[in-house]
N, C-alpha and C positions, 0 to 999 in steps of 0.2 A: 504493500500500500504506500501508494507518494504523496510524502504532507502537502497539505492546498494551503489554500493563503486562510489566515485567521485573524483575524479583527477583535481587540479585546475589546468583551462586555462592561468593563470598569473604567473606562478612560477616562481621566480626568482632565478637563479642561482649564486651560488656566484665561486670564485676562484676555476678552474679545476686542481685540482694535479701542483700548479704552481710549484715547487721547485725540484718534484719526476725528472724528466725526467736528472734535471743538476746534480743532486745527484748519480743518478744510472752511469751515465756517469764517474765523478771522482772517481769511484769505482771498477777500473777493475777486471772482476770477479765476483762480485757480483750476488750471485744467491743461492737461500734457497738449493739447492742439490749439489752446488760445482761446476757447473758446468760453461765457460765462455759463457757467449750469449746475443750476439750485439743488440745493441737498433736501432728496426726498424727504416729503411731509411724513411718512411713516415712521422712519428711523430717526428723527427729532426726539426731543428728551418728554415735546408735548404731546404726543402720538396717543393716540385712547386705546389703544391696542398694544400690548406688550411684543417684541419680536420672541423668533420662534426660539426656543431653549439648544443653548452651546452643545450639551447633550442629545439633541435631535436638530442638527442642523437640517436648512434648504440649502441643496444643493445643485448647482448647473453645472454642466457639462459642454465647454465649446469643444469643435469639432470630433462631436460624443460616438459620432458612426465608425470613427478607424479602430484599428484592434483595441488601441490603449483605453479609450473613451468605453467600447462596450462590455472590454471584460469591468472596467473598475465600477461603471455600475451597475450591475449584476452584484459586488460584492455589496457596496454599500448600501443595496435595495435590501439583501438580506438584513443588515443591521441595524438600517434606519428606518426604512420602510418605502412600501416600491414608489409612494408617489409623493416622498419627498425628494429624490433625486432625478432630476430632469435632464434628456440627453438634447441639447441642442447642434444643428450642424444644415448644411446648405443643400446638403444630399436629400435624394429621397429613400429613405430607412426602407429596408425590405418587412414584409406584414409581422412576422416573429419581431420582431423590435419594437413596432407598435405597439401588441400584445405585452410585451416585457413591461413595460413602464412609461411615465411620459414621454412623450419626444415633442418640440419644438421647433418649426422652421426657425435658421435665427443666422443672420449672414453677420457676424460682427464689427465690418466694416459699415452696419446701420448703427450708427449709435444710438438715435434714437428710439429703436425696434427692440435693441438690444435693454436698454433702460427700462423698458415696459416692463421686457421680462422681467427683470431682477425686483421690478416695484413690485406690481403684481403676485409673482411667486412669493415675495416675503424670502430671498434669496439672502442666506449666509455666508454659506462659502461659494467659492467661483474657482474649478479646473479647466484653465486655458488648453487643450489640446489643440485648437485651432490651427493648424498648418503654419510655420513660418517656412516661406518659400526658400526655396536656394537658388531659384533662377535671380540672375543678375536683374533681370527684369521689371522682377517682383517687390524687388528690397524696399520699395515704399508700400507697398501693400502688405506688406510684413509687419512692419514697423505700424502701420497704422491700425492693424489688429490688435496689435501688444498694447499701445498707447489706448485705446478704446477701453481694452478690461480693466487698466491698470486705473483709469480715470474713475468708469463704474465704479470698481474693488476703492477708490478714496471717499468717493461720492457717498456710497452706504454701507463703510466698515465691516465691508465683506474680509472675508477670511480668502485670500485666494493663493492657487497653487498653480506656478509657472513652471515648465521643465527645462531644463538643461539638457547637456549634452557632451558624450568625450567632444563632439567637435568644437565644441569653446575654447579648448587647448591649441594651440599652434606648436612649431618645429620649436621656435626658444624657450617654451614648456621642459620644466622636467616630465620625465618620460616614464622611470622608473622609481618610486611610485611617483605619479601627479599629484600633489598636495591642493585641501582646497583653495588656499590662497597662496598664487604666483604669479609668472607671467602668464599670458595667455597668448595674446594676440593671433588668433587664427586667419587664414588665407583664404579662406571661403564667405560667400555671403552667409551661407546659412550660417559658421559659426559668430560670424561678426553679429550678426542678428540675436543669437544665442546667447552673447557678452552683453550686448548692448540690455535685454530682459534682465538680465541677474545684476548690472549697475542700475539699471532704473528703479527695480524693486527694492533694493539695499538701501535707493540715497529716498525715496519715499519712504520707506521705515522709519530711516533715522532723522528724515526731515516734517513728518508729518505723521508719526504712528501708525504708517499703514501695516498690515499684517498679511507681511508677502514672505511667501516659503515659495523653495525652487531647490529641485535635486539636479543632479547631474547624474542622469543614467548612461549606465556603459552599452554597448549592443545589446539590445532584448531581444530573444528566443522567443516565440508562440509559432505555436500551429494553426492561430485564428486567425490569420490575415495570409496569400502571396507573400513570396521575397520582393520587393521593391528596388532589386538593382544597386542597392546602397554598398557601402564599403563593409560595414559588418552581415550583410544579408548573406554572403556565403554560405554562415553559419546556419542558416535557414533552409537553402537548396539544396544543402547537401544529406539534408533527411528524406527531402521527397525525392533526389535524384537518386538514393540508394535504397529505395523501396517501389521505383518504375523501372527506371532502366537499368539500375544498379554501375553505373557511372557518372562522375562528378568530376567537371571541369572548374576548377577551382581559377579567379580572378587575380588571388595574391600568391603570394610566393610562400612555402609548405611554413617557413620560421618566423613568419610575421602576428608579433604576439599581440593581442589585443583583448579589454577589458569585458567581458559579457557578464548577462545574469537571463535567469529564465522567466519568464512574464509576469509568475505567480510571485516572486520576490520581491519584482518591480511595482506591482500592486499594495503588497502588503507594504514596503517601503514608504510609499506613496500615502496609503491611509493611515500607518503607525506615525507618521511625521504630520499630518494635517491635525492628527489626536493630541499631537507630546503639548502640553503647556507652553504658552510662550517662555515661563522664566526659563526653561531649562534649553531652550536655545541660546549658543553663541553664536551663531552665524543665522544669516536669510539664505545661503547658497551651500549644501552638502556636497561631496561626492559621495557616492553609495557602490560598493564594491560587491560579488561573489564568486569570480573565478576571474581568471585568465590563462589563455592556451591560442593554440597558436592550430592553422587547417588540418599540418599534418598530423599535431597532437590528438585534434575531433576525430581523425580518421581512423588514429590505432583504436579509439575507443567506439567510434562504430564497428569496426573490424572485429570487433571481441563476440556479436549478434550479428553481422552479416558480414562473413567471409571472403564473398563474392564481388563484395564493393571493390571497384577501382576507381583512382584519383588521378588524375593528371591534372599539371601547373599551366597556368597560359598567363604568367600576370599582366594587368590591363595597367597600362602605366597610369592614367589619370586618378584608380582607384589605391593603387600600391602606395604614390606618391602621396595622399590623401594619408592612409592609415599609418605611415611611416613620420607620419607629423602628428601621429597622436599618441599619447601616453601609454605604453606597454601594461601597468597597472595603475586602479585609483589607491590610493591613500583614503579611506575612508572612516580613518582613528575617530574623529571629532562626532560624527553620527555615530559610532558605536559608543563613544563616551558619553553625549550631551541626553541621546533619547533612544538608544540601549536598543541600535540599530545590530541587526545579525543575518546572515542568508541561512534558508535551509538547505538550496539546491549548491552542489560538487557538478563537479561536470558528471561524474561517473549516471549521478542520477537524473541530469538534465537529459543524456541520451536515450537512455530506459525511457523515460517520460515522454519525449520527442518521437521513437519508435513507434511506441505504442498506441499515442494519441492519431499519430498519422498513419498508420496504419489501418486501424477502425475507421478514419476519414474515408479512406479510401474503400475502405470494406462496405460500409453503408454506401458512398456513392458509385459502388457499380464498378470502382476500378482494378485492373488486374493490380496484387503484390508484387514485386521480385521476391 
């Protein structure tokens, strides 16, 4: 039996954004795009209605359709209950998702649409999973998502949680381990994008009491979503490629070591940190660690349940050169000390897990094993 993710029934919550709301208030004007926009009548101090209990938050979810958005609420439906946690996203959700729980058309680049929701729902906390793009293209449609919720999240001392990413790290990063606080400076838009969220959250903290949390997740593992072509996604094809055709063409090179975890970690991570009390944070930005290994090392240990796997290298220099600028291991001392952060999954049982899940995928949809 492989442990799932678990969410403790005792949480104790500490201090909700005590200071954000008088703050925002003495600031007329105040708004990351320039704009002036009033602090909801509900969340005032004169409100005839209490908000909802620290203990049973409201919770949104932007771009709640990609794997991260639907497993995490699935957990926290169990917890809190299914229709306090709302999945927002610009998709059209397939019928099963409907059925799961709320969902909300909600394009975050409306802000005004966006603000409904949040009045409306009586919304506490807010998980940005909203896409920040990496096309060069993008980068102001990026940034003006981020600045949207971060505005909302001051606006109504929402509790919100932005994610990070190894790619926030650049080549003058230390490498082995990445510490949370160093250089960074990464070569890509998406991580520039990625830097840019974890200093706006930090200097609204300390500037204004906002209650911004943001991990830095290393490669996540799931069998809920396609590989996406990404730099860590190898780790991903090469479970369905050694259960179809039972070869895998691997993008990097067999020694190229990089940070992963399996989805169920990055979950429980994700809600044991939205739980922890504020005092017991030192930082707004973690890294959160539970393994690292490298294509050829995944490969001995697929090898160990299917024999017949073969691997060959073809590294794709754009992705190689990507992952060779990022941190070989996180350093994630400061979440294991501040709010008593730990993984369950090893690689050994992330494969088991991997195997198995996608194998039944397949078994139920009709398709042949290797």
């Amino acid at each position: 039996m492989h442990p799932g993710v678990f969410v403790p029934t005792a949480a104790v919550l500490g201090p909700f954004c005590r200071d954000c709301l008088s703050r925002a208030r003495s600031l007329p004007g105040l708004s990351l795009s320039g704009l002036h926009r009033q602090v909801s009548r509900w969340n005032s101090r004169d409100s005839s209605s209490p908000l909802p209990s620290q203990n049973n938050p409201r919770i949104l979810i932007t771009g709640g359709l990609g794997q991260l958005g639907k497993g995490l609420a699935q957990i926290l439906r169990k917890h809190y209950g299914k229709d306090n946690v709302i999945l927002s996203d610009i998709k059209k959700p397939q019928p099963h998702v409907l059925e799961s729980g709320p969902f909300v058309y909600a394009d975050v680049l409306d802000y005004k649409h966006l603000r409904e929701l949040v009045v409306n729902n009586r919304i506490t906390w807010m998980v940005h999973y909203s896409a920040l793009l990496s096309a060069v293209g993008e980068a102001n449609m990026a940034l003006a998502r981020l600045h949207n919720v971060l505005d909302l999240a001051l606006e109504n001392c929402l509790r919100i949680f932005v994610p990070s990413t190894i790619g926030a790290f650049g080549p003058s990063s230390p490498r082995d381990p990445a510490p949370d606080l160093c250089v960074q400076r990464p070569r890509t838009i998406y991580g520039v994008s990625k830097v840019h969220g974890e200093l706006m959250g930090e200097y609204l903290h300390h500037k204004y009491g906002l209650d911004f949390r943001c991990l830095r997740y290393p490669g996540v593992i799931s069998v809920n979503g396609p590989p996406g072509g990404g730099t860590t996604d190898y780790a991903v094809q090469i479970f369905h490629d050694a259960l179809s055709t039972g070869h895998h063409e691997c993008y990097l090179r067999p020694d190229t070591r990089l940070p992963m975890m399996h989805i169920s970690d990055c979950h429980r991570a994700t809600i044991e940190f939205m739980q922890a009390p504020e005092c017991q944070l030192s930082l707004r930005t973690y890294n959160i660690a539970a393994m690292s290994f490298t294509p050829e090392e995944l490969a001995q240990e697929i090898h160990k349940h299917l024999p017949h796997l073969k691997v060959t290298y073809k590294p794709d220099s754009v992705r190689q050169n990507i992952a060779d600028s990022w941190p070989v291991r996180f350093d994630d001392t400061n979440a294991r000390r501040d709010w008593g952060w730990a993984p369950t999954y090893a690689l050994e049982e992330l494969v088991s897990d991997m195997l198995r899940s996608i194998r039944q995928k397949r078994t139920n949809e009709g398709l042949p094993v290797s």
